[in-house]
C-alpha positions, 0 to 999 in steps of 0.5 A: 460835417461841412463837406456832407452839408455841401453835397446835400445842398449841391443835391437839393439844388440839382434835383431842383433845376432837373424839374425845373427843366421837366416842367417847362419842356410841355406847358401846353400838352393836356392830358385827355382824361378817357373814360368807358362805354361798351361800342356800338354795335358790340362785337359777339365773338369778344365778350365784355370782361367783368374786371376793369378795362385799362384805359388808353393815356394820351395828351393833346398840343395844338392839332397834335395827339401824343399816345403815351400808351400803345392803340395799334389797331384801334379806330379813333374818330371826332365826333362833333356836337351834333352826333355826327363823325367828322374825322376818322382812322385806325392807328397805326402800329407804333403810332406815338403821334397823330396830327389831327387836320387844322379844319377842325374847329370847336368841341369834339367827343374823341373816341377810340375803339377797341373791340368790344370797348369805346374809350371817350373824352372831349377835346377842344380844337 
């Protein structure tokens, strides 16, 4: 009987310290919550489905983005308060991060492209 108590405990405690360590290795990383428009123009050859699009998951630290889901291909642009679009590029395959320039400052819209779909949040640099 005491032998099972020790390791349900030494279990308990172990499982405590391993999310102790998970939590503290990103405490600045924020999630960049995306939602969805059709782009601008849309494209004629790839029609717009009827069933839910699959968002991209990304976090943003600093002037770091962090894709947590695969953009290959797909253009990312910063759109600032004014409409205008201040930075730009397509993503490279197997892109896991992309660091953003230090000349950018304030509120962006960041979006990004994918056929037919603009995926958009707003991040603040």
């Amino acid at each position: 009987m005491k032998q099972k108590l020790i390791i349900i405990i030494s279990l308990l405690l172990m499982a405590s310290f391993n999310g102790l360590a998970q939590t503290s290795s990103e405490p600045n990383k924020k999630t960049v919550e995306l939602k969805v428009k059709p782009s601008t123009p849309i494209i004629v050859t790839q029609p717009i489905k009827r069933s839910p699009v699959m968002a991209p998951s990304l976090s943003l630290e600093d002037y770091t983005l962090y894709f947590n889901t695969s953009c290959d291909g797909c253009v990312l642009q910063l759109v600032n308060e004014d409409g205008d679009i201040e930075y730009g590029i397509i993503i490279p395959e197997d892109t896991e991060t992309i660091s953003l320039p230090l000349y950018l400052e304030g509120e962006y819209e960041l979006q990004i492209i994918r056929g037919n779909y603009c995926f958009y949040g707003y991040i603040e640099l």
